[in-house]
C-alpha angles and dihedrals in degrees: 000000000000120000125181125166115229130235114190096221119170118276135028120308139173110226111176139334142143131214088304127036137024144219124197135166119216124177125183125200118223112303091000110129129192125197111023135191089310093043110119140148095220089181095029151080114203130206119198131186129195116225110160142012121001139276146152122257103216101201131164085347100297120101127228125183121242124198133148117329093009116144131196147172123220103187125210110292098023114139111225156156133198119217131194096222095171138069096253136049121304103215120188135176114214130189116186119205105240104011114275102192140054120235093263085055097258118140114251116230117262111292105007115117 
């Protein structure tokens, strides 16, 4: 059994996972953005949750809102970008299927785990 509580800093940061699954915390401050148009997990699903502010998901070209208790699934492959559209944090919980990043926040190659 792992545990961790969570703080919500700023930034992206990997907060637990095992060989596979992953959790990871990103908040964006107003009009920061993280991803863009050559973003992709290649190896990787990712779940993200809204839990707080408001935002637009930018994937495969085609733009969707975000705001608190929103949920989506960005599947392996799916070009994207996250934007902070609203005047607060946007804090969102993300889990990647199986883990995209290593500890220190840098992308795994295709297919490592």
């Amino acid at each position: 059994m792992k545990r961790k509580n969570l703080q919500f800093e700023s930034g992206f940061r990997v907060v637990l996972e095992n060989r596979s699954a992953q959790a990871a915390e990103m908040v964006l401050t107003p009009g920061q953005s993280e991803g863009g148009p050559e973003n992709r997990h290649r190896g990787a699903d990712q779940w993200l949750f809204v839990l707080a502010g408001t935002g637009i998901a930018t994937v495969n070209g085609k733009r969707h809102r975000l705001g608190e208790g929103s949920l989506m699934l960005i599947e392996r492959g799916d070009e994207h970008e996250i934007r902070n559209t609203g005047d607060d944090l946007l804090r969102t919980l993300n889990f990647y299927v199986p883990p995209a990043y290593t500890g220190d926040g840098e992308e795994l190659p295709r297919g490592r785990g």
